[in-house]
N, C-alpha and C positions, 0 to 999 in steps of 0.2 A: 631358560634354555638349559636341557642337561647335556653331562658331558658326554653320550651318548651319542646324542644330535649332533653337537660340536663335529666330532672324528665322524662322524656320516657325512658333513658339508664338507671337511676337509679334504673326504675320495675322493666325496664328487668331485669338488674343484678339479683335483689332480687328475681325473677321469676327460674332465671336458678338455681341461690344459693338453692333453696325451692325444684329443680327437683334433682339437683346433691343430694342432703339430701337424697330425697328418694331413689336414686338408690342406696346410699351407706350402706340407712339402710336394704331395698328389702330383700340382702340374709343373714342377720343376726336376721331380726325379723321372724321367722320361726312356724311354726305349731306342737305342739306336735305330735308324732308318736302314734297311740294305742300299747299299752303294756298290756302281760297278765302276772299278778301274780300268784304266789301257796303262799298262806297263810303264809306259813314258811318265804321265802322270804319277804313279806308285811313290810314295818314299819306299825306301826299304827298311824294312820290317827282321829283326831278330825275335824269335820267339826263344822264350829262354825255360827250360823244365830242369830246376832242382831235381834229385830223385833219390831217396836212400830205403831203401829194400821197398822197391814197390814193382816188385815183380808182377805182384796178382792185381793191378789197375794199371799202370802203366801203358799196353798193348791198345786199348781204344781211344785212351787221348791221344799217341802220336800218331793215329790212323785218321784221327777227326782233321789234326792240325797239319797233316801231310793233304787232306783232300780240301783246305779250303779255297775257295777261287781268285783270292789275291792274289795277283800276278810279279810279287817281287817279294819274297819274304826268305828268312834263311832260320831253318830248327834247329838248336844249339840243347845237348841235353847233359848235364852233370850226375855222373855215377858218384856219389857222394858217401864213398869207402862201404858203397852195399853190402851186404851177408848175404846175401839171397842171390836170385838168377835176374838180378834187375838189366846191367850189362848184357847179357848174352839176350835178352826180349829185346833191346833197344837192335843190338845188330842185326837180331834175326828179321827185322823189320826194313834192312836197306840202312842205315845211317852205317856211315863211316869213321872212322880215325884220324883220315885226314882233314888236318886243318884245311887243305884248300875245300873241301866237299860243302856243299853248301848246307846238308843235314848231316850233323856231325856227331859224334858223343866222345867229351872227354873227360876224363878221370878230375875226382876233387884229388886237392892236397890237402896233407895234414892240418889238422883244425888248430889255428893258433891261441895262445891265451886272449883272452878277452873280447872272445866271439861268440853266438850263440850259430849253430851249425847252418841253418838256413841262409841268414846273413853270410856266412861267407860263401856259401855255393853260389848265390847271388851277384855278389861281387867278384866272384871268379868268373862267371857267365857272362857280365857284361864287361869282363876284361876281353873276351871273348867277339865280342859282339861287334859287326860290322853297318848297324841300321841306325837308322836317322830314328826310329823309336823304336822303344824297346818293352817288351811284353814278357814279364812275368807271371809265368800262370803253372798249377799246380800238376802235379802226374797224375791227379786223381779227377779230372776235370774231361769232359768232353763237350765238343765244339761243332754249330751247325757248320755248314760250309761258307757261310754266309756272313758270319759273327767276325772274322778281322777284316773284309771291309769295311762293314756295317760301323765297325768301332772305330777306323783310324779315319774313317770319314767322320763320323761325331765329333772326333779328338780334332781334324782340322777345323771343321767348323766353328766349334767352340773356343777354341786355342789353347785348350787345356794344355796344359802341363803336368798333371795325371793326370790319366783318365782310369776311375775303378768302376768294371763293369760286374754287379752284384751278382750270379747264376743262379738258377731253378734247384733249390736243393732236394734231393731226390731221401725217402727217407725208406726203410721197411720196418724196422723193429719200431716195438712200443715207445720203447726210450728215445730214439731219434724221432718219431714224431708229435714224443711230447715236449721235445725241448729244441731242435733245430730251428721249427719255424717260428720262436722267439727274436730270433734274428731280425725280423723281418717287425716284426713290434718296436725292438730297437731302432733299426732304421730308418723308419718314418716317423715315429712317436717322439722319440727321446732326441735325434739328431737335426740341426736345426741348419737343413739343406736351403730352405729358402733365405735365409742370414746371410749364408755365406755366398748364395748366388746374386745376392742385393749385392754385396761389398767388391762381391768381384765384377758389376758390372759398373759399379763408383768407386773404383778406388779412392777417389779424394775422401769418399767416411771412412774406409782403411786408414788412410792416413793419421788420424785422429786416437785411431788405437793404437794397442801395446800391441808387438809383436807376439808377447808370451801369450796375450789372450787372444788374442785372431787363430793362435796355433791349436787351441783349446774345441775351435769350430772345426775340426782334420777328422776324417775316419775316411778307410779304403777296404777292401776286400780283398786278401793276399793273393784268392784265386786267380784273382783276376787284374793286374796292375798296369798298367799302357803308358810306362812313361816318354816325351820327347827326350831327345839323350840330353841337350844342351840342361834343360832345368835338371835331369837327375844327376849331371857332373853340378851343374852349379850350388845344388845344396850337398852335394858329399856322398851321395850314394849311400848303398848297404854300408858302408864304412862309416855314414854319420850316425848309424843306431847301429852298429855291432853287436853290443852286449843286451839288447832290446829281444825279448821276447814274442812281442805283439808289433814286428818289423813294417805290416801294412799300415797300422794307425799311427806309428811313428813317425814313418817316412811321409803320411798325409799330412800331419802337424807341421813337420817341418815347410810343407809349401803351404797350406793356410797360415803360417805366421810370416810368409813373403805375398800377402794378397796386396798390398802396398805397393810392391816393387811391378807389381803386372803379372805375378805369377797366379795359375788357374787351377785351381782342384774339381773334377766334373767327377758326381756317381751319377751311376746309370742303371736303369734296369736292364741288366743283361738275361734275364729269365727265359726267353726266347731264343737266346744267340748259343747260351752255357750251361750242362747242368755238372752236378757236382755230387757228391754222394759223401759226404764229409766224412765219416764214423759209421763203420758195418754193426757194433754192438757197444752195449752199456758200457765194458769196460773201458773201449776204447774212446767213446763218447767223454765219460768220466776223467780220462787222461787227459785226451785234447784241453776240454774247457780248464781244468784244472790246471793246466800250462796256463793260458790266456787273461783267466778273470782277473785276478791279482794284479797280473803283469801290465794289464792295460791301463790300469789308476797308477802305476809303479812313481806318478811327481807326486803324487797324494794320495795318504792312506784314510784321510778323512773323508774326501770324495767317496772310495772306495765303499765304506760304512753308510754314505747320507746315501748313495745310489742302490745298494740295498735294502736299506731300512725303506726307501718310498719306492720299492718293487713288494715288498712285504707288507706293505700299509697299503697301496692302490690295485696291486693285482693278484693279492692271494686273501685279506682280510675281510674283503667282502663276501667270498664262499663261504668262511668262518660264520661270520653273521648271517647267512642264507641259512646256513644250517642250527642255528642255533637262535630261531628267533625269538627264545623267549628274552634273551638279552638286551635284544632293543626294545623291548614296550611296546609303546604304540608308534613309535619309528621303523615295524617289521620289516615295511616295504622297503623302505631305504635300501637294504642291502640287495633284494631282490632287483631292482631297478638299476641296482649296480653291478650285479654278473648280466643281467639281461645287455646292457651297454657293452662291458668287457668280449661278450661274445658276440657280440655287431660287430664291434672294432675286426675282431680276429677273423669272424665272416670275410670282412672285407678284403682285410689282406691276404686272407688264403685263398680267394679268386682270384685279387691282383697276381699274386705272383705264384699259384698254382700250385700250392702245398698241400700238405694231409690234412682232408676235413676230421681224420680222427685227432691230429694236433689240437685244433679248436676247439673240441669235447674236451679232451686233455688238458686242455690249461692250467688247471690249479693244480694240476701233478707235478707237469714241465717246470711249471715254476717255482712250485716250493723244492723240487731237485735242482733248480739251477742255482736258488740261494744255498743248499747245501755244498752245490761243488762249489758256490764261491767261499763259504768256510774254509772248504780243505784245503782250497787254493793260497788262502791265508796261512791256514797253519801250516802249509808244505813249504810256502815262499818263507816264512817266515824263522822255519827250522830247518831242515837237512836237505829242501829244495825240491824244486816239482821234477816230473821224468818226462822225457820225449822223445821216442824212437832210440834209447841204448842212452839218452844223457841226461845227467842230471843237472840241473842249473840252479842255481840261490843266488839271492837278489839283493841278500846282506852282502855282497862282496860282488868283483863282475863275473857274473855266470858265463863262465866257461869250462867248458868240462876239460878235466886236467885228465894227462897220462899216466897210469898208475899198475906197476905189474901186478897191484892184486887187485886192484878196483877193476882195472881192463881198460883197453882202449874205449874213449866216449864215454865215460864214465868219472863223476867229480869222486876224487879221493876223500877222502874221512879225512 
């Protein structure tokens, strides 16, 4: 056996390991049902929208979450020290000042040391908040009319404790849809949904585990966050990952490593209820993931490296060998039989969840660009710190952007 063949069984394994994932997560990540309320029944619902200079997307998400037809909800929106006309879109839309107004917009305050900016808009939002759960969702999201019943009826059903509803990412440029709909390869493939719906529906195997590694099974989608208030005061709020950059899978971990105590983390397929438009072009693409990649391994930088290295060995190596077959001998087909698989997989889920069939084609672009922004993502966290909307954050110390009359407001000093 050469070593050739060796690294050819070792895709495939990790090929079939990445299909077995998804079929075992398929019937457990599910679609909310629509659901209709009578008032009486309703809990009440705060919807909470962070916002800093999102003047030019703003205007349809609070149009979406103004027109849905749950009958007891209150919009709470954080002008989060904007530059832009963000503020003056939200009033021009009917929200108010007044605290009593049940669609309100209030001003952030100053961003303390040892916070990153979202995180505290957050926390100020749900100081804010009047609702038995509480929904944090993005300015750049828009919503059927249908999507916060449909969700806080799942959320009771299930008795989650988060509930993260994943949305329809909408992509246009080349760059967004060769790299967004990766997202969605992670979610099913790599995240191991059906473990943690086994554990949560036996606590007593919970039991048996370490909290640190039950927490390890957490991931959320920040678009879309639906906590009941009592669990998100009970693990600490935005205030227990402050200085967290990747705030949604944070605050996931923290309730997978309470699956013990009875606490419930639900994802969903929100792709019908949410869409989202993450990043309008490369640079901003480039930015975002660059914020995240790093951030999201931030207990371990070995992880960070092994989850790389076998994204580079299962889902880009075998194009490599496609195209180069005189490398493999008489193992040609191997690699052949290996992009033909990778792009079933990718078929599959850009049906499931309604993505760019040009992503699919895409693949071994998106991908070998997403290991490169996870480099940069390294050498930025690593040295003078990644950028995000005016701030810089470094993860050698706690990323908070300090006050600096030459650096400028939201901006970490030299």
């Amino acid at each position: 056996m050469t070593w050739i063949l060796i690294c050819h069984l070792a895709v495939s394994a990790f090929l079939l390991v990445v299909a077995l994932n998804i079929t075992l997560n398929w019937g457990v990540f599910v679609a909310p049902r629509s659901r209709r309320f009578e008032k009486r029944d309703a809990p009440l619902v705060s919807i909470l929208v962070p916002a800093r200079n999102e003047a030019r997307r703003i205007a349809p998400c609070l149009r979406s979450l103004l027109a849905q037809d749950y009958p007891n909800f209150e919009i709470i929106v954080l002008d989060d020290r904007s530059e832009d006309e963000t503020a003056r879109t939200v009033l021009d839309l009917g929200f108010m000042r007044e605290k009593s107004s049940a669609h309100r917009l209030i001003e952030g305050q100053t961003l303390p040391p040892g916070w990153i900016g979202k995180n505290w808009a957050c926390h100020q939002l749900a100081a804010e908040a009047r609702g038995r759960y509480l929904l944090f969702t993005d300015a750049d999201t828009v919503h059927e009319a249908s999507a916060l019943g449909a969700c806080v009826g799942h959320a009771m059903d299930t008795g989650a404790s988060l509930l993260s509803a994943w949305p329809r990412q909408l992509t246009e440029t080349w760059s967004e849809k060769a790299v967004i709909p990766l997202v969605y390869l992670l979610l099913l493939g790599a995240l191991p949904h059906r473990l943690l719906h086994r554990l949560q529906r036996r606590p007593e195997y919970a039991r048996r585990m370490s909290a640190k590694w039950l927490a390890t099974l957490g991931a959320a989608n920040g678009q879309y966050v639906l906590f009941e208030r009592g669990a998100y005061e009970h693990i600490g709020g935005h205030a227990a990952v402050r200085d967290h950059l990747v705030e949604d899978v944070a605050l996931a971990r923290l309730v997978a490593g309470r699956v013990a105590e009875g606490m419930r983390l639900i994802n969903c397929d929100g792709s019908r209820l949410v869409r989202c438009r993450m990043y309008t072009s490369l640079p901003e693409l480039w930015e975002g993931f660059t914020k995240n990649l790093r951030a999201a391994f931030s207990e371990s930088a070995g992880t960070f490296w092994l989850f790389g290295a076998l994204q580079a060995a299962g889902l880009v190596l075998p194009f490599v060998w496609a195209i180069l077959p005189w490398v493999n001998g008489r193992w040609w087909w191997l690699p052949v039989v290996q992009v033909a698989w990778l792009y079933a997989l990718r078929a599959v889920l850009a049906a499931r969840f309604r993505t760019s069939w040009a992503g699919v084609w895409l693949h071994p672009v998106g991908q070998a660009l997403s290991l490169v922004i996870g480099l940069n993502s390294w050498r930025l966290s690593s040295q003078r710190g990644v950028t995000w909307k005016g701030r810089t954050y470094r993860m050698s110390e706690p990323p908070a952007p300090t006050l600096d009359p030459v650096a400028g407001e939201g901006e970490t000093a030299p």
